[in-house]
C-alpha positions in Angstrom: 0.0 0.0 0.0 1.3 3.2 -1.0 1.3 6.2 1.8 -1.9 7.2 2.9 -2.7 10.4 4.0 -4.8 10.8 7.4 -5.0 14.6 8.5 -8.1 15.9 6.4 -8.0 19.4 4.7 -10.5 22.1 4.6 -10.7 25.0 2.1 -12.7 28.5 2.2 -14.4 29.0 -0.7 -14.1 32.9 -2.2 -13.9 34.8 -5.6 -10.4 33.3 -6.2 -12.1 29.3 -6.0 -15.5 29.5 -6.6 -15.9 28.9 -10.3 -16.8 25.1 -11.3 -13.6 24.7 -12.8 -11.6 25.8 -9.9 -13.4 23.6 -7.7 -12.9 20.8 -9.9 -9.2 21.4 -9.7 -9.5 21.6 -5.7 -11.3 18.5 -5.3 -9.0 16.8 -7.6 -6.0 18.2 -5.4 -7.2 16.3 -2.5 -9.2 18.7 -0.3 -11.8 16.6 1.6 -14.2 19.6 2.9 -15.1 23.0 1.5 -16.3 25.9 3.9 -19.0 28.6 3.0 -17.7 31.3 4.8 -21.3 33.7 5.6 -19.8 37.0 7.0 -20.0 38.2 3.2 -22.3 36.0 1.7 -25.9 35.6 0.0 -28.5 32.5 -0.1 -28.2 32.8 -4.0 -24.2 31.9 -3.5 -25.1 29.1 -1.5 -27.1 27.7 -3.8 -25.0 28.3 -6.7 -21.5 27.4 -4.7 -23.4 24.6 -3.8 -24.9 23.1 -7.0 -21.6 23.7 -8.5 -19.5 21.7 -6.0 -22.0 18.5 -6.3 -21.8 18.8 -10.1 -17.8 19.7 -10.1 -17.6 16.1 -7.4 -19.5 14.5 -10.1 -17.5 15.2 -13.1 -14.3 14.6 -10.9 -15.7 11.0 -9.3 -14.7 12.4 -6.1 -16.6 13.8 -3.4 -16.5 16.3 -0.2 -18.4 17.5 2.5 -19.8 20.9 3.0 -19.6 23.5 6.1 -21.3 26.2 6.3 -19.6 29.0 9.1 -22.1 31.1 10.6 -20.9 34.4 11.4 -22.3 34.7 14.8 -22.6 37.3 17.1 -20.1 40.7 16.1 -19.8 43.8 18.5 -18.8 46.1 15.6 -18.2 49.8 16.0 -20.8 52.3 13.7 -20.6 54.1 11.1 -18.0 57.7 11.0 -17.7 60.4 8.5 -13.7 59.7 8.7 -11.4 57.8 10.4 -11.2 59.0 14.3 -7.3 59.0 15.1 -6.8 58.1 18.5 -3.3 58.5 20.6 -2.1 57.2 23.8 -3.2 58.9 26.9 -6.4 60.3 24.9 -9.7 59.9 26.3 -12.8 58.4 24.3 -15.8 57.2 23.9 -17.9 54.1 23.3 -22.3 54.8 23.4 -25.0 52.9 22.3 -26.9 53.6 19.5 -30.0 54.6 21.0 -28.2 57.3 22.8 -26.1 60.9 22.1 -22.1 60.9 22.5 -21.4 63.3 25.4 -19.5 65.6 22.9 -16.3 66.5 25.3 -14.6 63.4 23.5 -14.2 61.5 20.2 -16.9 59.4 20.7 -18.6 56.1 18.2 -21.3 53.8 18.7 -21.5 50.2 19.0 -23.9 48.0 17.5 -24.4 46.0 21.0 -26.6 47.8 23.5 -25.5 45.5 26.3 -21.7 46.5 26.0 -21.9 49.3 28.8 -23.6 46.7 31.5 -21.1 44.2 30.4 -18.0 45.8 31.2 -16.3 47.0 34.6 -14.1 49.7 35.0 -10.5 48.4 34.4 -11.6 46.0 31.6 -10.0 46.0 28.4 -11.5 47.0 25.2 -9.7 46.0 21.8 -10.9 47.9 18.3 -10.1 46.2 14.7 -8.7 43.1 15.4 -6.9 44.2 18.5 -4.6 46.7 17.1 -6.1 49.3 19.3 -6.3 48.7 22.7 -8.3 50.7 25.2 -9.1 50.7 29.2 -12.5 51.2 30.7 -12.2 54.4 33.1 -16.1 55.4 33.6 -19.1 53.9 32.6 -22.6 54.1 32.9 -25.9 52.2 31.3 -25.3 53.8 27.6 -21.9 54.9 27.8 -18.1 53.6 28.3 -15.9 56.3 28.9 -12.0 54.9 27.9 -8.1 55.6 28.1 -6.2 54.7 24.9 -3.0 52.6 25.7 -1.8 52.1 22.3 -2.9 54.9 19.4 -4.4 53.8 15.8 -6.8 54.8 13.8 -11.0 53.5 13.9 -12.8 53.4 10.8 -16.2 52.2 10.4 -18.0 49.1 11.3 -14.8 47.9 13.1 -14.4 45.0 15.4 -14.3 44.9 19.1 -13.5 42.2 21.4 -13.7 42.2 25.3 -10.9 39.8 26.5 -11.8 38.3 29.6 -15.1 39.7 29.5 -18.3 37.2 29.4 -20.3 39.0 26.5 -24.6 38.0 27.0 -24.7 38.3 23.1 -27.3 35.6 21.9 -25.3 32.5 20.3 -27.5 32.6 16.8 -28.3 36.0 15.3 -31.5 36.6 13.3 -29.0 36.6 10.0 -27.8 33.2 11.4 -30.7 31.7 11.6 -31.7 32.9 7.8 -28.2 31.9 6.8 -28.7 28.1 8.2 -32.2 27.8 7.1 -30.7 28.8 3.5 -27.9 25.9 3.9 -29.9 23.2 5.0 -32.3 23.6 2.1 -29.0 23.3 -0.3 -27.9 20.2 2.0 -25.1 21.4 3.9 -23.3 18.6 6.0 -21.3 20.6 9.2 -22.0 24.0 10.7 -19.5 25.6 12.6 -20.6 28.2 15.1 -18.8 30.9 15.6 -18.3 32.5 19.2 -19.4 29.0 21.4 -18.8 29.9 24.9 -20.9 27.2 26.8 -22.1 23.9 26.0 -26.0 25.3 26.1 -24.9 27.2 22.9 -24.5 24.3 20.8 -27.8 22.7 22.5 -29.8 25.7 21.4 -28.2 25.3 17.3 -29.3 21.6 17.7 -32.6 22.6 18.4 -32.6 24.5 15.5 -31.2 22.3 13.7 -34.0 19.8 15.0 -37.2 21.8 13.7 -35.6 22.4 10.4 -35.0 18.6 9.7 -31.0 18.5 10.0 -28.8 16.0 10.6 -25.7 18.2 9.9 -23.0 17.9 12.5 -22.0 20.8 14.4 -18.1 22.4 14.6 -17.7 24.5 17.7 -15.7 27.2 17.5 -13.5 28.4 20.3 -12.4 31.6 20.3 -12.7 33.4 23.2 -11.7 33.2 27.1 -15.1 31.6 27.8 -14.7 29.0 25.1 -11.4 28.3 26.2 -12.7 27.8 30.1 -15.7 25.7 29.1 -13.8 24.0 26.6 -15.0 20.5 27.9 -18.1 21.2 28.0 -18.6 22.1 24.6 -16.7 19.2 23.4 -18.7 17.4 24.8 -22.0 18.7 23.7 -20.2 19.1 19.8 -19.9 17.1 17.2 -16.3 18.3 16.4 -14.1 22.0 18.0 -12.5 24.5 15.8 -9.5 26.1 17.2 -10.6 29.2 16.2 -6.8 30.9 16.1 -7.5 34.8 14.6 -10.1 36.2 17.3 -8.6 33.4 19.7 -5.5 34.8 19.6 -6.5 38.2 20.1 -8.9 37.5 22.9 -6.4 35.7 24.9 -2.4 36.8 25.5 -1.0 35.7 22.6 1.8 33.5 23.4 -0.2 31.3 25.3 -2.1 30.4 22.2 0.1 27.5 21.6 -0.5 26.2 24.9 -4.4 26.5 24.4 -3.9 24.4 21.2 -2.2 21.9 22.2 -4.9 21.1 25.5 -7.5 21.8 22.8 -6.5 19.0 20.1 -5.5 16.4 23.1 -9.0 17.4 24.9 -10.7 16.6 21.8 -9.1 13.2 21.1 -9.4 12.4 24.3 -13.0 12.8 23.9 -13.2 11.0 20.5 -14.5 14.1 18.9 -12.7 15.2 15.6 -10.3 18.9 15.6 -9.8 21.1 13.3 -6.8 23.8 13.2 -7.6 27.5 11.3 -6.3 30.6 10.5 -3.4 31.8 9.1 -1.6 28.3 8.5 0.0 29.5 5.5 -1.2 33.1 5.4 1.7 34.9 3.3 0.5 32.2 0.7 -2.6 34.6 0.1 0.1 36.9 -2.2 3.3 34.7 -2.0 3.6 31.2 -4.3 5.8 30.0 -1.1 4.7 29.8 2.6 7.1 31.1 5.3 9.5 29.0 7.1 7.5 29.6 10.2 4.1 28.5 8.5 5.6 25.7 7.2 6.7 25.0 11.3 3.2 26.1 12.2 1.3 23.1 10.1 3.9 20.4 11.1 3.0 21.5 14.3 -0.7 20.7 13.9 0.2 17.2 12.1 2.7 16.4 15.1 -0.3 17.1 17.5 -2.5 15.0 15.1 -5.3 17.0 14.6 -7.7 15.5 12.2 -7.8 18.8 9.9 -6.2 21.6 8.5 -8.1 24.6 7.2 -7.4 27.5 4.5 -8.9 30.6 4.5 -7.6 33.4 2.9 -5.3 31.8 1.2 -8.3 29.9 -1.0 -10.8 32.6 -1.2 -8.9 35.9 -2.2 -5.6 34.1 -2.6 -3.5 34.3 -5.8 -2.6 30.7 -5.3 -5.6 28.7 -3.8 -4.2 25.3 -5.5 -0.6 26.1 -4.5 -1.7 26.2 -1.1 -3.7 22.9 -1.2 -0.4 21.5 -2.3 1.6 23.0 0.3 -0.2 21.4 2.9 -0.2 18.3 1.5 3.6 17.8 1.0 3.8 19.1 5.1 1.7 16.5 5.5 2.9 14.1 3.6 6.9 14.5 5.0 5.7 14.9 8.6 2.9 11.9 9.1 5.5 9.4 9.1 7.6 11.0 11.5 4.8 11.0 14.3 4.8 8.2 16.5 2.3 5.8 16.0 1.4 4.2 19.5 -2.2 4.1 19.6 -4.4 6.7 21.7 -4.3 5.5 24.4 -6.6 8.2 26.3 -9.4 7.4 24.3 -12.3 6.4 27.0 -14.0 3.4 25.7 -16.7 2.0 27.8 -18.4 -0.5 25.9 -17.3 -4.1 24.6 -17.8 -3.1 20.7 -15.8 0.0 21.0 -13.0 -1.4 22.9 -12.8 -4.4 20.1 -11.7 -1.3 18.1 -8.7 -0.5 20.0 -8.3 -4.5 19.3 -8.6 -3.6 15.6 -6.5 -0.7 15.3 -3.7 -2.4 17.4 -4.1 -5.8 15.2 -3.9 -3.5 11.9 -0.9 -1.6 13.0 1.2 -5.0 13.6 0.0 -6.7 10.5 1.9 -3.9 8.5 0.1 -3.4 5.2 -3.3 -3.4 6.2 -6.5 -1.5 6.4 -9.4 -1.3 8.6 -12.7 -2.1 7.1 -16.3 -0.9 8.7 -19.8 -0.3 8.2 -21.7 2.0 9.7 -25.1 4.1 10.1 -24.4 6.4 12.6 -20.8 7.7 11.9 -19.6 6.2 15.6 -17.7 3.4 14.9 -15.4 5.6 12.1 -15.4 8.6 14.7 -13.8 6.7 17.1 -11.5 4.8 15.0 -9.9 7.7 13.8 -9.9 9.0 17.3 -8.0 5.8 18.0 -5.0 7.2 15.1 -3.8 3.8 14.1 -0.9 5.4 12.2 -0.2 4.0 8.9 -3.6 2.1 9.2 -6.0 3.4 6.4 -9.2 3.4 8.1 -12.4 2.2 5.1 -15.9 3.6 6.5 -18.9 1.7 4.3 -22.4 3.0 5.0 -25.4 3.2 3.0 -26.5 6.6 4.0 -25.9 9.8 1.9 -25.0 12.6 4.5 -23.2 10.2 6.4 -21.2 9.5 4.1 -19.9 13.0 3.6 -19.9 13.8 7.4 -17.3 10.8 7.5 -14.7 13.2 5.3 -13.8 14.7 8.9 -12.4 12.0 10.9 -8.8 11.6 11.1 -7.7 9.0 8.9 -11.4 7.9 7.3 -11.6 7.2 3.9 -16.0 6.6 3.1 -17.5 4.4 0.6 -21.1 4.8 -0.3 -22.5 1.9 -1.0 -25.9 -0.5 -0.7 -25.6 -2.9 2.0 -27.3 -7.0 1.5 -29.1 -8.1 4.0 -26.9 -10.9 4.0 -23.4 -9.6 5.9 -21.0 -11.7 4.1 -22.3 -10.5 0.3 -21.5 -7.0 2.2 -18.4 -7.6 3.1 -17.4 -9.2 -0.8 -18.4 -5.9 -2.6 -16.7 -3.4 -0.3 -13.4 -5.9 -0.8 -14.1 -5.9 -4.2 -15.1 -2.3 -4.7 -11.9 -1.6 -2.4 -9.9 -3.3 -5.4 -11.1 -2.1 -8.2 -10.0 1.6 -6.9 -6.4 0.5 -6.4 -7.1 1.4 -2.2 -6.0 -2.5 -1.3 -3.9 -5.0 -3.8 -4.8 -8.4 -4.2 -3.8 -10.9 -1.3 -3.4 -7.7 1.5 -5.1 -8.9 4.9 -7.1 -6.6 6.1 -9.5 -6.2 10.0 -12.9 -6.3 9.2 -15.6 -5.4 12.1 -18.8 -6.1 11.1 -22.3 -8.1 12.3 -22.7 -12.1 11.4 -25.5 -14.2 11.8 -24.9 -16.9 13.5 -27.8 -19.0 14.2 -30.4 -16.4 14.0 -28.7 -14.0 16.6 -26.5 -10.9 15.4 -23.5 -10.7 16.8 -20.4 -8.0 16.5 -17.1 -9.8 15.3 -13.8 -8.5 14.5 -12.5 -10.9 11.2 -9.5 -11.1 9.2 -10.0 -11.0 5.6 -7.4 -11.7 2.2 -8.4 -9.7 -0.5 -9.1 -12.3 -3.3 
C-alpha cells in the first residue's frame, strides 16, 4: 500500500475558487471539505457554490463535505464620517446607539446595546482586530468612557473584542438563523458556530437544527476566554471543535495560544470528537507562491499534535494561489505523518465491549503492517472513534449506505468513506466493499485486512472483528 494520508484538509471557498472549474481542480487536489464562509455572503451563492460543487464532485468522481460557518454574534463599531485618530493617553468614547455621545470626547457607537452593563471599569477594550487597545475608566448604562493605551486609527463598522469579558450576546443571530435555514435547504453537512462559549450554545443550534430537519453535525468554534474555560463542555455537547486561532489569539495573551492548542486537540481526542486547526496556517500564501519558514513550522505542528484537519482561509478565497496552497499542505503532510509516533491513543475512553474491540482492531492492523481497517456504519460512531484511536499508517475504510453520512465521515482523522448499498446478507456486504476496495487501487490483491462487522450466527446478530485476504 502506497502512503496514505490521514490529516483531512478544509478550504474556504471565495472569488479566487468558486468557479466550477476551480473547484474541480481543488477537489482533484485532495481537499476533503469546502467551507462557506457567511460574513460576506448571499443565499443565492449558497445555492450556486453549492450546486456547483455536487456537479464539479461529479464530473471529478470524487466527493467532499460541506460546512457552512455562521458568522455569529459581532460587536462592531458604527458608522463615521472619517477615520477618528486616537493617541495614547487620549480619552474616548464608546455609546449605544440609542443614545447621544457626550461631545467632550471622540466618541462612536457600537452595535451592542448590552456593551456598557457588560463591562467593569479596568476592563480592556480592543478595536479592529486588536490593534487598538483601550481601558474602561467610567461607565454608565449607555456609555463607556475609555483611556487609549496604544494609538491607531478607527474606521467604520470595526471589530471589538472584550478579552476576559463574558459578553450576554445571543449564540445565533436573526441573520444566522436565515443563513442556516438557506444551507440546509441546499444540503449542507457541518456548521461551525462561531463564538461558542458554553455547551448550552451548541444545545440551542441543535434545536434549531432539529425543527428544520437536519442532521448536519456541528463544529464548535473556540475563540474566546469563555470557550477556552468551558472548553469541555462544549466538546462534549459538539460534534467536532475549531481552534478558532485569529479572534482566539487576540482574545487571549497571545503567546499562550500554543498552549491553548495543544490542550485543545488532546482534549478533543481524548474525547473522541474530531479537531480542526484555522487561521493563518500559511497566510503569506494569500500573495506569496511560497509559505514562510514559520508557517511551514506552524502546520507540522498541527500534524505532530494530530489534529484530524487543516483549514485555508484566505489563502483559498482571495488568494492568488488557492491550488498552491492545497499543495503545500499536502507535501507538510505528507513528510511529517510518518515521523509521528504511531502508539495508539491510548486516552481514548471506551466504555463498551464493541468500541473497545476497536482498539483490538486498530492495534491488530498496525502489527499486521500493510493493512487497512474495514467498517460499516449508520451512525458515523464506529469511524469517529477509530480515527480518534489514530492507528498510524492504518488506512481506516468507513462503508455506509446513507448519503449525508457519508460526507460527514470526510472529517475523521484517517477515514476514507465508501457509499454503498448494503445485503441483507453480511458476508455479500463484506465481498463488494473488498471488491469495490480493489477495483480503486485502495488495497492489492492478497493484502489482509481487519474487518468489524455483524454475522448471523444462528439467527442472533453478533459484533465480530474478522481477518480478511483480499481475493
Amino acid at each position: 500500500m502506497s502512503y496514505y494520508r490521514h490529516t483531512k484538509i478544509i478550504a474556504t471557498l471565495g472569488p479566487a475558487t468558486e468557479s466550477k472549474e476551480m473547484l474541480a481542480q481543488l477537489i482533484t487536489a485532495g481537499v476533503d471539505i469546502l467551507r462557506l464562509n457567511m460574513a460576506h455572503a448571499s443565499h443565492q451563492w449558497v445555492d450556486d457554490a453549492m450546486w456547483f460543487i455536487r456537479e464539479a464532485s461529479d464530473e471529478v468522481g470524487r466527493h467532499v463535505g460541506v460546512m457552512m460557518d455562521v458568522k455569529g454574534p459581532e460587536i462592531r463599531t458604527g458608522r463615521v464620517e472619517k477615520d477618528i485618530i486616537v493617541n495614547t493617553g487620549d480619552h474616548f468614547e464608546i455609546h449605544i446607539e440609542a443614545a447621544e455621545p457626550t461631545g467632550d470626547v471622540a466618541a462612536v457607537s457600537v452595535n451592542y446595546p448590552g456593551l456598557p452593563a457588560d463591562l467593569n471599569i479596568g476592563d480592556t477594550v480592543l478595536i479592529d482586530s486588536g490593534l487598538i487597545r483601550m481601558k474602561v475608566i467610567d461607565r454608565d448604562h449607555q456609555r463607556v468612557r475609555l483611556e487609549v493605551l496604544t494609538p491607531g486609527s478607527i474606521g467604520s463598522k470595526r471589530h471589538i473584542n472584550l478579552p476576559g469579558v463574558f459578553v450576554k450576546l445571543p449564540c445565533l443571530t436573526e441573520k444566522d438563523e436565515a443563513d442556516l435555514r438557506a444551507g440546509v435547504k441546499a444540503g449542507i453537512d457541518f456548521v461551525a458556530l462561531s463564538f461558542v462559549r458554553q455547551g448550552s450554545d451548541i444545545k440551542q443550534l441543535r434545536s434549531f437544527l432539529d425543527e428544520l430537519g437536519s442532521q448536519a453535525k456541528i463544529i464548535a468554534k473556540i475563540e474566546d476566554q469563555a470557550g477556552v474555560r468551558n472548553m469541555q463542555e462544549i466538546i462534549a455537547e459538539a460534534d467536532g471543535i475549531m481552534v478558532a486561532r485569529g479572534d482566539l489569539g487576540i482574545e487571549i495573551d497571545y503567546h499562550r495560544l500554543p498552549l491553548v492548542q495543544t490542550e485543545m486537540i488532546a482534549a478533543c481526542r481524548d474525547a473522541g470528537k474530531p479537531v480542526i486547526v484555522a487561521t493563518h496556517l500559511l497566510e503569506t500564501m494569500i500573495s506569496s507562491p511560497m509559505p514562510t519558514r514559520a508557517e511551514i513550522s506552524d502546520v507540522s505542528n498541527a500534524i505532530r499534535e494530530q489534529a484530524d484537519a487543516v483549514m485555508l482561509s484566505g489563502e483559498t478565497t482571495i488568494g492568488k494561489y488557492p491550488l498552491e496552497s492545497v499543495q503545500v499542505m499536502k507535501n507538510i503532510i505528507e513528510s511529517i505523518e510518518p515521523s509521528v509516533d504511531g502508539e495508539i491513543n491510548q486516552n481514548l475512553q471506551l466504555h463498551e465491549p464493541k468500541p473497545k474491540m476497536l482498539r483490538s482492531a486498530a492495534r491488530l492492523a498496525q502489527s499486521l503492517g500493510d493493512s487497512a481497517i474495514i467498517v460499516f456504519t449508520r451512525s458515523g460512531f464506529l469511524a469517529y472513534t477509530l480515527g480518534a484511536l489514530r492507528p498510524r499508517g492504518v488506512p481506516i475504510f468507513a462503508f455506509t449506505d446513507i448519503d449525508s453520512l457519508f460526507r460527514q465521515l470526510l472529517l475523521p482523522w484517517g477515514v476514507e468513506p465508501f457509499h454503498m448499498e448494503f445485503s441483507e446478507d453480511p458476508e455479500e456486504t463484506i465481498q463488494n466493499a473488498l471488491s469495490l476496495l480493489c477495483e480503486r487501487g485502495w488495497l492489492k490483491p492478497g493484502t489482509t485486512s481487519v474487518v468489524i462487522t455483524n454475522v448471523l450466527a444462528r439467527g442472533v446478530i453478533i459484533d465480530s472483528l474478522q481477518l480478511r485476504q483480499v481475493p
